[in-house]
C-alpha positions, -999 to +999 in steps of 0.1 A: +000+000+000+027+024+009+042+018-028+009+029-042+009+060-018+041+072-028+030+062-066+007+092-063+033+116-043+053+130-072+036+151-095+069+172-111+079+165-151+097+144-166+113+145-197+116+124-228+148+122-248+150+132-283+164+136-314+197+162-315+189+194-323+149+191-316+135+203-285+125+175-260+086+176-251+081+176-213+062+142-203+037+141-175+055+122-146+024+120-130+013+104-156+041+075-155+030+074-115-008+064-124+004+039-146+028+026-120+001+033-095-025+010-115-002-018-122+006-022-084-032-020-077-038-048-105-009-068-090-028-065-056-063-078-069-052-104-091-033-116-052-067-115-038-087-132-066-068-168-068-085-194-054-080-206-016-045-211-008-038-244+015-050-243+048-023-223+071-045-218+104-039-242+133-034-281+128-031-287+166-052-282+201-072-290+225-097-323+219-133-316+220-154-308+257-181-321+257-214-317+270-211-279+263-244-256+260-240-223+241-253-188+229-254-169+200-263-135+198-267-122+163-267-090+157-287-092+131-306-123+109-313-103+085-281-101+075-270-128+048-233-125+063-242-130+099-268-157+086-238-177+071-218-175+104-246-188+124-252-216+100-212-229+105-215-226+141-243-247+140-224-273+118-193-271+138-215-271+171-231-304+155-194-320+150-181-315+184-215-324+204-226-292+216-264-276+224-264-243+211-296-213+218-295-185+193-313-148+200-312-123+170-312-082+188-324-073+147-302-044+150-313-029+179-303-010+208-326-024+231-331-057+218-295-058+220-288-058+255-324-078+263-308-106+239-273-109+261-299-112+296-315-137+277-286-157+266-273-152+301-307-168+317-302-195+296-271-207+319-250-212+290-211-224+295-200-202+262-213-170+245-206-161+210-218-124+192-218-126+157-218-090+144-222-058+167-197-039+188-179-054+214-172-022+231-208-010+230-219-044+246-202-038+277-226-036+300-242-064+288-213-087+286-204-076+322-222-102+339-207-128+321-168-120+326-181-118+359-194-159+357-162-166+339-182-175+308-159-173+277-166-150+252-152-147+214-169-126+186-174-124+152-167-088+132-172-070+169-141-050+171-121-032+143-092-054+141-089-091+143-076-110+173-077-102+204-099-073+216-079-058+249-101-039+270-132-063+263-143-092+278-140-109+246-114-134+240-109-133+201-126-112+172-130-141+142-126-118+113-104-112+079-080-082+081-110-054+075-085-024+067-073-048+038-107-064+031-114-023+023-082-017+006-085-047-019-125-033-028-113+001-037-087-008-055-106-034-073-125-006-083-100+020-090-084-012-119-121-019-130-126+014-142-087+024-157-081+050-127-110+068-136-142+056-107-166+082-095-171+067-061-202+068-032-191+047-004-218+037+021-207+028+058-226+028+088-215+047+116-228+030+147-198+006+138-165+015+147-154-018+121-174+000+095-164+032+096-129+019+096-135+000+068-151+034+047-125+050+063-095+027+043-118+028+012-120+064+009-081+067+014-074+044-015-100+060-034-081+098-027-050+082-039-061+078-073-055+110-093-082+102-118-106+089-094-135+113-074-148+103-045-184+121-043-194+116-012-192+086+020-227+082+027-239+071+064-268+045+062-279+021+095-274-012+078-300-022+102-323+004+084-314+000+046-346-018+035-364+011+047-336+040+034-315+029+001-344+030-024-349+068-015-309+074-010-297+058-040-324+079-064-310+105-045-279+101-052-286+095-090-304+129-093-273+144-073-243+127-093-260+116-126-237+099-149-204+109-126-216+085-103-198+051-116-186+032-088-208+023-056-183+010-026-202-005+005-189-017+041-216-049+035-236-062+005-269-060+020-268-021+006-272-033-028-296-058-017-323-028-019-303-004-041-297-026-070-341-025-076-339+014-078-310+015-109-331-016-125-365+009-124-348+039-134-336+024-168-299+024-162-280-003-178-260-033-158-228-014-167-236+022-153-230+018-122-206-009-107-208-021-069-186-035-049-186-042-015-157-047+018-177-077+029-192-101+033-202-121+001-236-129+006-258-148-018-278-119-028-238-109-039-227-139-055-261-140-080-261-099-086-218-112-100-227-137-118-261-122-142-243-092-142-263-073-118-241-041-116-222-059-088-187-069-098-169-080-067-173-087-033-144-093-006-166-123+005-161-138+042-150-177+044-185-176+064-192-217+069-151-214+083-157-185+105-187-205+121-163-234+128-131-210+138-157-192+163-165-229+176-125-240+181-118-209+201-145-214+225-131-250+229-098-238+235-107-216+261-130-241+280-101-262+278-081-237+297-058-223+264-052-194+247-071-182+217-050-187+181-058-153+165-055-166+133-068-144+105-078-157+073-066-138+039-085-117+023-109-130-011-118-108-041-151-127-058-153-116-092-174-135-121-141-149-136-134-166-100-168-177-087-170-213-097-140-224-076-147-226-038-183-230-033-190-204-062-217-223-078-233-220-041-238-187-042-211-191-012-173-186-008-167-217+008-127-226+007-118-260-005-088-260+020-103-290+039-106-269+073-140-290+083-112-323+084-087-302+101-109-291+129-122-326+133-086-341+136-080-312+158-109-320+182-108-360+174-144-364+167-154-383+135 
């Protein structure tokens, strides 16, 4: 990323040789910087479009505990990523012989908190949030680190790993700073250096304003890119507010409006409809989105649907991931922090790992590894 940075940092001439005794034409160096600029971008994407790399999370660890009764508190059901999260935790859950009670807070406030005093009632021995904000859960989670129940998370906290100041042992998540780098620059080599971008985020998420945050950096960076504007939309509310934002936005930008970056795909979910009734073309308006690769995504990629990438979320893996730290930590161990790499899903990619799906699924064999790791059959 630095490379690209500098890329853009020099803007003074340079000039071309020429004949003797004709005057040499000065020669944009700015212009040899984009070109540099756009090859390193390409180089990056084409990185995160191959196809699963070899499993290189862990191989060794603790063997299952059984008899183990947990809760999961989605943020959100809604929500075709935190949907395909569940769904692995419930296979992994199934694998290693474990009860599991699941409360959905639908995005919000209230329901939020009321969810984590119901999971709590429910005297499980583990908790798991898929989606939300650790740090905004607090005092709900309170009562738990109080009871020594273990907690780990799914997309809670900004950065993967561990999240220091929380009760929560381990944020399961890809890198999101790169998940948002790799969109905009997808973007930025889609269109030849040239995207006019809208980004949408969601504030009431430290992760997603991070993640508009990275995209609108990248997006700066470019010298023949515009970003028009970093729209704030609750992605709990976005059924209810695209249709009217993205026609807004269209009257607004017109045709300087090219390239539509989100923190989540569920944006296009409802703004896709609007560019269909207003007449524009498949190809007006390109979307792309940091996350998470939902099947909504993975059908608008492959008819052509103005989407033309998605950073998708090994979802299924997070599920199980989420299901091996909770049995390390009721076996007494540390969390691994592993981070999976980051996944560009573009229709040239889509049929290798659980493409034809409608899923990014990795064919790494992680479902074999985990049940070596645990020794259940």
């Amino acid at each position: 990323m630095r490379g690209l940075l500098l890329a853009w940092a020099c803007a003074c001439m340079l000039s071309a040789a020429a004949a003797p005794g004709i005057p040499t034409a000065p020669v944009p160096r700015a212009a040899v910087a984009a070109r540099d600029y756009l090859a390193e971008a390409k180089r990056v994407v084409d990185a995160a479009a191959q196809p699963a790399a070899p499993w290189n999370g862990p191989r060794n660890g603790p063997r299952a505990q059984p008899g183990k009764r947990i809760a999961v508190v989605a943020e959100d059901l809604r929500n075709g990523g935190i949907v395909g999260v569940v769904d692995g935790v419930l296979e992994a859950a199934k694998v290693i012989g474990w009860r599991v009670k699941i409360l959905d807070s639908s995005g919000t406030p209230d329901l939020r908190l009321k969810m984590l005093a119901n999971a709590l009632a429910s005297r499980p021995n583990g908790l798991i949030i898929v989606g939300g904000d650790v740090h905004a859960l607090l005092p709900g989670l309170q009562p738990f680190a109080e009871r020594s129940i273990p907690i780990v998370g799914w997309h809670v906290a900004a950065h993967a790993g561990s999240v220091p100041g929380t009760p929560a042992a381990m944020n399961v998540a890809t890198n999101p700073l790169e998940v948002a780098r790799v969109t905009a620059l997808a973007a930025i080599v889609q269109s030849g250096g040239h995207a006019g971008v809208v980004i949408f985020t969601d504030s009431n998420f430290q992760i997603a304003k991070d993640k508009a945050d990275a995209m609108a950096a990248v997006v700066r960076a470019c010298s023949g890119c515009t970003l028009l504007e970093v729209r704030d939309v609750a992605i709990s509310r976005s059924q209810e507010l695209m249709p009217d934002t993205t026609r807004a936005l269209l009257a607004r930008y017109s045709k300087h409006w090219t390239y539509a970056l989100a923190i989540n795909d569920i944006y296009f979910d409802y703004a896709a409809p609007v560019l269909t009734q207003a007449g524009m073309p498949n190809t007006a308006i390109a979307m792309l989105s940091a996350g998470d690769g939902s099947e909504s995504a993975f059908l608008r990629i492959r008819t052509g649907t103005f989407q033309t990438g998605t950073v998708a979320e090994p979802l299924n893996l997070h599920g199980w991931q989420l299901v091996d730290e909770m049995n390390r930590l009721f076996a007494g161990e540390g969390v691994t922090g592993y981070v999976f790499p980051v996944h560009l899903v573009t229709a040239d990619n889509m049929a290798a790992d659980g493409g034809d799906r409608l899923i990014y699924d990795p064919a790494n064999g992680y479902r074999d590894i985990y049940r070596h790791i645990w020794q259940r059959p």
